[in-house]
C-alpha positions in Angstrom: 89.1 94.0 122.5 87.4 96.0 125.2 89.5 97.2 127.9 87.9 95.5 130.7 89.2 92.2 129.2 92.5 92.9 129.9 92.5 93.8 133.3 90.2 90.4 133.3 93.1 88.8 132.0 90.9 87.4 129.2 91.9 89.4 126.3 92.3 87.7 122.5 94.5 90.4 122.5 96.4 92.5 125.0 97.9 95.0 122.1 94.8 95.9 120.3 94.9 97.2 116.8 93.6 101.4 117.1 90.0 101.7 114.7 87.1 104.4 114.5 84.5 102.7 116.7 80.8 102.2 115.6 77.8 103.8 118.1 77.5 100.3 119.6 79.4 97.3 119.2 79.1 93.9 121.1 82.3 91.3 121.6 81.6 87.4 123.4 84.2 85.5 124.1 85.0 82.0 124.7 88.1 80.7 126.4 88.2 77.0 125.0 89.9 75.4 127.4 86.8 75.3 129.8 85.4 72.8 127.0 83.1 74.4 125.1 82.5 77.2 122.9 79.4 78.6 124.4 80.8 82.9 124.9 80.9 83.3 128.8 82.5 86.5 128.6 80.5 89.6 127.3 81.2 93.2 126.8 79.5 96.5 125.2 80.7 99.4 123.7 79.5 102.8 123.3 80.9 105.7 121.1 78.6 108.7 122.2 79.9 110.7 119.1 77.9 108.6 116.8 74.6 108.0 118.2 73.5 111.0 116.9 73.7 112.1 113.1 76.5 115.0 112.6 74.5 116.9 109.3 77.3 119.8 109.4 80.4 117.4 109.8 82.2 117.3 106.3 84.2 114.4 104.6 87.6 116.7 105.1 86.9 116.7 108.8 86.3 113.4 109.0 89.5 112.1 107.1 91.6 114.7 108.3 90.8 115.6 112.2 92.9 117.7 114.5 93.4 116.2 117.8 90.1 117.8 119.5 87.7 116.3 116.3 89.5 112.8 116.7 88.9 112.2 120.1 85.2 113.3 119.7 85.1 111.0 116.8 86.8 107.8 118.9 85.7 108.2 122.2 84.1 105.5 123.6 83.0 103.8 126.7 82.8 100.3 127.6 81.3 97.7 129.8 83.0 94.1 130.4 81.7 91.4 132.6 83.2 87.8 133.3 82.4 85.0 136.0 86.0 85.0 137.7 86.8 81.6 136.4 90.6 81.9 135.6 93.5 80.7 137.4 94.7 84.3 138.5 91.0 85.0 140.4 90.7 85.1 143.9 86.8 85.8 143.9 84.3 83.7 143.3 81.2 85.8 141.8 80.6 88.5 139.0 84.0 90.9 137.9 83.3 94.1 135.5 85.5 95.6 134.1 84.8 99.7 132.6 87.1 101.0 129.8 87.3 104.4 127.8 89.3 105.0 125.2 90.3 107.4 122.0 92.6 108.2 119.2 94.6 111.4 119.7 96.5 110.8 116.4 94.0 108.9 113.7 96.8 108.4 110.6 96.1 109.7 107.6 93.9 108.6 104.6 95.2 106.3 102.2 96.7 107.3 98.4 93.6 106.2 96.3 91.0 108.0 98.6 91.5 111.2 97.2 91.6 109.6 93.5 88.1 108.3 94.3 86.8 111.5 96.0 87.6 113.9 92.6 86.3 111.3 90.5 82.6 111.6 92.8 82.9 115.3 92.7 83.0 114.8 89.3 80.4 112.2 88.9 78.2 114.8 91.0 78.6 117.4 88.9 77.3 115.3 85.7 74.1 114.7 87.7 73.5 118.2 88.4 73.6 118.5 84.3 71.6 115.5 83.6 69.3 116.0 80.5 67.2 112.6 80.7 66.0 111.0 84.2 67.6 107.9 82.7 71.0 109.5 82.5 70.5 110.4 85.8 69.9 107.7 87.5 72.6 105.6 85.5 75.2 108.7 87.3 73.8 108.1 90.1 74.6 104.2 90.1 78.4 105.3 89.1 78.2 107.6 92.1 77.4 105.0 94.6 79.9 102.5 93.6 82.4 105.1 94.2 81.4 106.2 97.6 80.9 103.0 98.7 84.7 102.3 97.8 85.6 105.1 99.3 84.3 103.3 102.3 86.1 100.3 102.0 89.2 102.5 101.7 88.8 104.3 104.8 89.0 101.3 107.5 92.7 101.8 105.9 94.0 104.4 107.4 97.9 104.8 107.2 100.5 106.4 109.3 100.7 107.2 112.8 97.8 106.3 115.3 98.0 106.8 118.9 95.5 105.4 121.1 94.9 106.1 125.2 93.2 103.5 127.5 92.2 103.7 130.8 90.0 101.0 133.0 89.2 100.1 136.0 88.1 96.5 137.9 85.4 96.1 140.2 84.9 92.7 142.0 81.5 91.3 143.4 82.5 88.5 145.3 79.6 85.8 145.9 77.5 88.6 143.6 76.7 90.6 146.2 76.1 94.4 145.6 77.3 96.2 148.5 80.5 94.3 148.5 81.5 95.5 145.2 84.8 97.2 145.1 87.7 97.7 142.6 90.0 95.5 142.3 92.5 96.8 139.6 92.9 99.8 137.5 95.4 100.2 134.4 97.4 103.6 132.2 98.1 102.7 128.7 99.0 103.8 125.5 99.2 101.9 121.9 101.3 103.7 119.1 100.5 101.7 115.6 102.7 102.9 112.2 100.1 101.3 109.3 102.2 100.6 106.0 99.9 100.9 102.8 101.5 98.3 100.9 101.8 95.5 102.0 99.3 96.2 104.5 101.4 96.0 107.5 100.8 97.0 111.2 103.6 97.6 113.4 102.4 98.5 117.1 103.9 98.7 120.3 102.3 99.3 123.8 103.1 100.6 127.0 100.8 99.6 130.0 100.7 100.2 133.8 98.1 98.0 136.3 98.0 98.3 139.7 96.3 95.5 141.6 94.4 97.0 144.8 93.0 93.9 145.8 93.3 93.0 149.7 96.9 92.1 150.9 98.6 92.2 147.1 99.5 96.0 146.4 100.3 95.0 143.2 102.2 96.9 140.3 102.3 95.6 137.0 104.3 97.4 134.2 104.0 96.1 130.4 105.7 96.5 127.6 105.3 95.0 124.5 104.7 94.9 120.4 103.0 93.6 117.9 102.8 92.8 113.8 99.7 92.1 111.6 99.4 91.5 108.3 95.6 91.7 106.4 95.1 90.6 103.2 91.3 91.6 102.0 89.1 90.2 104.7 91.7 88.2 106.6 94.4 89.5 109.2 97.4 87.4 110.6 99.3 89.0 113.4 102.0 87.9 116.0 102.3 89.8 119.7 105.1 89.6 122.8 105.0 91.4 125.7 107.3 91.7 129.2 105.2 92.2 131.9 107.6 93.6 135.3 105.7 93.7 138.6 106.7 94.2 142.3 104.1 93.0 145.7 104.3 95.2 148.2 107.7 96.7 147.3 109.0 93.8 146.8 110.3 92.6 142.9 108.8 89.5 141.2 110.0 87.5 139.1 108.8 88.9 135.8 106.8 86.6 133.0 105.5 87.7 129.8 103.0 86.6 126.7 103.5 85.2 123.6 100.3 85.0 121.1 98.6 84.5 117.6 96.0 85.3 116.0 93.8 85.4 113.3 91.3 87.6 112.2 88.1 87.1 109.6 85.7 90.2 108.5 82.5 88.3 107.9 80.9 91.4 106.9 81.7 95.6 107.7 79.4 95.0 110.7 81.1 91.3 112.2 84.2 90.0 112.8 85.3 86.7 114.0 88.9 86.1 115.5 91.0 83.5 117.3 93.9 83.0 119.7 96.2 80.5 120.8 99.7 81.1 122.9 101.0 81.6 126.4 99.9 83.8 128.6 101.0 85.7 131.7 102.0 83.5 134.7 99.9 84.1 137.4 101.1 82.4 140.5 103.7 80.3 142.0 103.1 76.5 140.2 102.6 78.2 136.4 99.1 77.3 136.2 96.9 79.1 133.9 99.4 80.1 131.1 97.4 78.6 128.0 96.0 81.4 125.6 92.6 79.2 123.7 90.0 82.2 122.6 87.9 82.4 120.1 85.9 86.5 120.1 83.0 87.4 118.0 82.4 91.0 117.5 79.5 92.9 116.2 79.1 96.3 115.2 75.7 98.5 114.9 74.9 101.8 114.1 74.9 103.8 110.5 77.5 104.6 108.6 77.0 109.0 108.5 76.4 110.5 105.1 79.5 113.1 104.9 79.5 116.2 102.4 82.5 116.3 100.5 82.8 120.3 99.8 
């Protein structure tokens, strides 16, 4: 979920599951109570670490980073954009949001990845004593399969993660340039302990919003968790979170979010999810509290080659 989405108030999500980030990934959404499933929500993400190839950046780097390498390595910066159509909106016209974000704390690989890394140092080595081309090549196959598990096993990173947030609003109202101004601007922080087996996420988040818009002075404090369980390609999780705010010095009443989802990896580079529960009230007559998304997500860049010695 891009950060800009939750200031929107739009998020599938609003305590988001910590992962390396591609060099570019896309996410629509579609809110389904407007009647349709045609995306009217859109954001773009960019991690500026892997846009370019990293030739001198091993494997034990990689899987093992201190806090300076892993925030190079999950950086990124992000661009959301909706139409102001929900309940909560006061503008009429074009609302972006802008999010950064990184891991400070990026677990720990998983028990079979080094199983599967000595058994390609040791694949590697054969090759390099190859008698016949044909004995070669048939290493060569072995050694593929291996790294591309290997792979697979390292979207499964275990242990502590600790992701940082920020973003910021900015409101065009009646799309009009010069009028543009922020709206809202939000803190947070999302600690995740990942189980190995079962494959269990445990998260919780701490989140501060203040709403700057015209006559609201608006302070919003969140607080919140979330489980998910993934079996192979599919991901099951449950979310609550207690939102407190105060107007103007003055306390509200406080609401708070209740949500599903599910999760589908259609391939390494696409994943299609869904939610349904209650959101946030927004205003005095509890309008607006129905959770209906449905997010696409697509990822693109190369995966980097990584030396293992």
């Amino acid at each position: 979920t891009s950060p800009g989405f939750v200031l929107l108030g739009i998020e599938p999500s609003s305590v988001e599951r910590p992962s390396t980030p591609r060099a570019l990934a896309v996410s629509l959404l579609s809110a389904t109570q407007r009647g349709d499933l045609i995306p009217r929500d859109y954001a773009v993400e960019v991690a500026p670490y892997w846009l370019s190839s990293h030739p001198k950046l091993t494997f034990e780097q990689y899987a093992n980073p201190d806090i300076g390498q892993s925030i190079l390595q999950t950086l990124s910066f992000s661009l959301a954009t909706s139409r102001g159509s929900t309940s909560s909106d006061t503008t009429t016209g074009t609302r972006i949001g802008l999010g950064m974000r990184a891991l400070l704390s990026a677990g720990k690989s998983n028990s079979r990845i080094p199983d599967l890394r000595a058994k390609l140092l040791e694949i590697q080595d054969k090759i390099l004593d190859a008698e016949t081309q044909a004995e070669e090549d048939s290493l060569k196959k072995v050694a593929k399969e291996i790294a591309l598990k290997m792979q697979a096993e390292d979207k499964q990173r275990v242990g502590w993660l600790i992701e940082y947030v920020g973003a910021i609003l900015v409101d065009f109202p009646a799309d009009n340039f010069d009028a543009g101004k922020i709206s809202r601007w939000g803190l947070w922080a999302t600690t995740t302990y990942r189980l190995e087996d079962p494959l269990v996420d445990f998260l919780g988040l701490v989140r501060i919003i203040r709403d700057v818009r015209a006559g609201k002075g608006e302070n919003l404090f969140d607080i919140g968790g979330r489980i998910v369980w993934q079996q192979d390609r599919f991901a099951l999780s449950a979310e609550f979170v207690q939102r407190f705010g105060s107007t103007n010095g003055t306390q509200d009443q406080n609401t708070w979010r209740l949500n599903g989802n599910i999760e589908y990896r259609v391939t390494d580079n696409a994943y299609i999810s869904a939610s349904f529960g209650r959101n946030f009230e927004h205003d005095a007559d509890r309008k607006g509290t129905l959770i209906a998304v449905v997010a696409i997500n697509l990822g693109f860049g190369e995966i980097p080659i990584l030396g293992l010695k």
